[in-house]
Structures are given as structure tokens and as C-alpha cells.
Residue, then its C-alpha position, 0 to 999 in steps of 0.5 A: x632359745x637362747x640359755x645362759x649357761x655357767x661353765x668353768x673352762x679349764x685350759x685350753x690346747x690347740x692341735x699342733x701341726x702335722x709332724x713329718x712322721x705323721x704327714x708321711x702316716x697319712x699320706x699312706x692313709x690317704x693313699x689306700x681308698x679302701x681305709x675309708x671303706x672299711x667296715x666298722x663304725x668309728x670306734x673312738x677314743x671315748x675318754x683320756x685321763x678319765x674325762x670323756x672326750x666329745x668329737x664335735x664338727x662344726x659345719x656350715x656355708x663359707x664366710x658365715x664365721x664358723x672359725x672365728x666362732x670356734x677360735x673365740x671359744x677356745x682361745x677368747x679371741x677374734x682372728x683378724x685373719x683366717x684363711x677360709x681354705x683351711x681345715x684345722x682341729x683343736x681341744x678344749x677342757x671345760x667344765x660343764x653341768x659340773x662334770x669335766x669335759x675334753x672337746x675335740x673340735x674339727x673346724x671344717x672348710x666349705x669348698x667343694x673339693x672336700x667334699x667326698x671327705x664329708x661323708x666321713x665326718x659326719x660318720x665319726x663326729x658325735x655331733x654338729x653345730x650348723x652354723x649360718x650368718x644372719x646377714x645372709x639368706x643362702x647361708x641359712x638355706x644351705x643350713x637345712x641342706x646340711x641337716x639333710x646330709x647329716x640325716x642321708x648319713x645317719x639315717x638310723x640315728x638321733x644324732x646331736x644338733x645344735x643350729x648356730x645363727x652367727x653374727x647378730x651383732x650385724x643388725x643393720x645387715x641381718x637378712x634373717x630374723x630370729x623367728x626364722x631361726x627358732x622355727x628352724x631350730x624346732x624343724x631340727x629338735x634342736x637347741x638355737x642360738x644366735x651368737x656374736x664371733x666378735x663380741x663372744x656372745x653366747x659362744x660358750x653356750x653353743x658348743x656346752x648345749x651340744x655336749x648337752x645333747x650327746x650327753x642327753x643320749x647317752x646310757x646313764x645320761x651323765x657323759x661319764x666313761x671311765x672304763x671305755x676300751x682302749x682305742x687303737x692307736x690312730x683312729x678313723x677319727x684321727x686318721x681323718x683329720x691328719x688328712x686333711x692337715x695334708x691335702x691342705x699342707x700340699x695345697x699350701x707347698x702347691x701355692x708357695x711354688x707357683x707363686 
């Protein structure tokens, strides 16, 4: 299901790292188990400056480019390296359907020492993109197990999905046909696309079609809150991400030393 899309991206903001303040805040955070116990649902920032902000995870197996895909969407350009341990988050303003939208990207790693942290991601985050590489065959079976995560989680939930076949331009490689992909795709109730970090094909078109799909189960369907509540002042959703920019900043200091 591959859709051509117009929409005018505005500008672009990637998060900073973790001041010191911040990191000491989170540490604390991290500290106190019970945080992220705690009852409530993820009641987050819902729009800034008027335009409606989207909390969007991007997930899938390691090596199938789910950061080159989300650095080519919000700073056109493919990273000659990117370190695979690496958690990072950023914002993009768009314009999409003609109505102005702040996207709130967290990029997350694989490994699987981060994975008691999962569970609250796919909490907070509104919806996914599941990522796989068409030149490997695990990573699009891991896919389903992702889907099947997001659904033990949200159970009660019709949450937004797109699924992501990375890598199309690897034709000679591809292990996974594109039929594949699309009966997937209709397994999940889900818009597909078979994309190309290197070249940006339909890179834009993923992460517009999952607002899409947010917006698509919204009350009034137009993605437009302009008198939300204002939230507190660090977020579960901020308060997630900030931990990991710390455990990964730890296991960066760890390495420097030991090194």
C-alpha cells in the first residue's frame, strides 16, 4: 500500500542532551521503581503553541535502520554512523493534510537489557511504526512479535500502526517479498510501506500516515487540541525518555573508563 503524500515540513528540532540538572532529576526518577508503577494513564502534553504534539515510537529488530529511517525524516540525511546501543529522541514540525503537527519521535534500541523499560513506551506512545529489513527474514518475524507486545499491553486498545518494510533498494538481497509484507500489513489493520533510508523513499509518507492514524481515532478526527489541560511539568512520557538518555550516558562514561 504504498501512498504518495504532499506535506510541507516546517522545521526541524533535535532534542539536546540531558543537562546535568536533568540527568540528576532522572537519576531520581530511575531510582524509585514505584514512579513507574504508578497508577494513571500517560496523560501528556497534548498540544504546544497551539499545535498538537504526537508521541510516536518507532520499534523493530537491530540492524533493520529504524535510526537512519527517522534521521532521514527529520534532518534529510543518511548517518554514515550511528551507534546501534543508542536510544535518542527528537521533534519535527510538519504540515500534513493541511493542518500543523509537532511529532515527538523516540527512536529506540533493541537490546534486551532494555527491555523491562518497553512496557512503558508502548504505554505512553500513541502509535508505532514496526520497522523490518526486507534483506532479513528474522527481522520480519520478530515484526509480529512486536505487534503481539503492543497488543498484550494495550489490550483494551485500537492503537495506531504502521508497519515499515526498510531497505527496498537492496534488491539483490531482499529475502522478503513485498506480498509479504502487505498480507502482513492487513493482519495488523495497518498502512505498509516499503521504504529506502538511503535514498528517502517514502520516508515521509510512514510517519505522516501514523499521524493519520492517530488522528483517524480521535474524537472530531482533525488532530486539532487547542484547549488541552496543561500537563505537569515532567511527564511520564518525559520522564522515560530522560532515562534512558541516562542509563545510556552511564554505559558511555562505564566504557570511556574501562577503556
Amino acid at each position: 500500500m504504498l501512498v504518495h503524500e504532499m506535506a510541507g515540513e516546517v522545521s526541524l528540532k533535535k532534542r539536546s542532551k540531558l543537562s546535568r540538572q536533568e540527568s540528576n532529576r532522572s537519576g531520581k526518577d530511575s531510582e524509585i521503581g514505584s514512579d513507574h508503577q504508578a497508577t494513571g494513564s500517560c496523560n501528556e502534553e497534548k498540544s504546544r503553541g497551539g499545535i498538537r504534539v504526537y508521541k510516536i515510537v518507532v520499534l523493530g529488530d537491530g540492524g533493520v535502520g529504524k535510526s537512519a529511517v527517522t534521521l532521514q525524516y527529520v534532518s534529510r540525511s543518511f548517518p554514515d554512523y550511528h551507534d546501534p546501543t543508542i536510544e535518542d529522541s527528537y521533534q519535527q514540525q510538519a504540515v500534513i493534510d493541511g493542518v500543523p503537527a509537532l511529532l515527538d519521535i523516540l527512536d529506540t534500541a533493541g537490546q534486551v537489557e532494555f527491555t523491562a523499560m518497553r512496557d512503558q513506551y508502548m504505554r505512553c506512545g500513541e502509535g508505532f511504526l514496526i520497522c523490518y529489513s526486507v534483506t532479513d527474514r528474522h527481522s520480519f518475524q520478530e515484526a509480529l512479535e512486536y505487534r503481539k507486545l503492543i497488543q498484550k499491553v494495550r489490550a483494551s486498545e485500537d492503537t495506531p500502526l504502521v508497519l515499515v518494510g526498510n531497505k527496498f533498494d537492496l534488491y539483490s538481497f531482499r529475502k522478503v517479498s513485498t506480498e509479504e509484507g502487505i498480507s502482513m500489513a492487513r493482519q495488523f489493520g495497518c498502512p505498509f510501506y516499503e521504504t529506502s533510508a538511503v535514498f528517502r523513499t517514502y520516508v515521509d509518507e510512514v510517519f505522516h500516515a501514523l499521524v493519520r492514524e492517530i488522528r483517524a481515532r480521535e474524537p472530531g478526527k482533525n488532530g486539532i487540541h487547542l484547549n488541552e489541560r496543561k500537563p505537569h511539568r515532567h511527564s511520564k512520557w518525559w520522564r522515560l525518555r530522560s532515562i534512558f538518555a541516562l542509563v545510556f550516558k552511564r554505559r558511555r562514561n562505564a566504557g570511556y573508563h574501562s577503556s
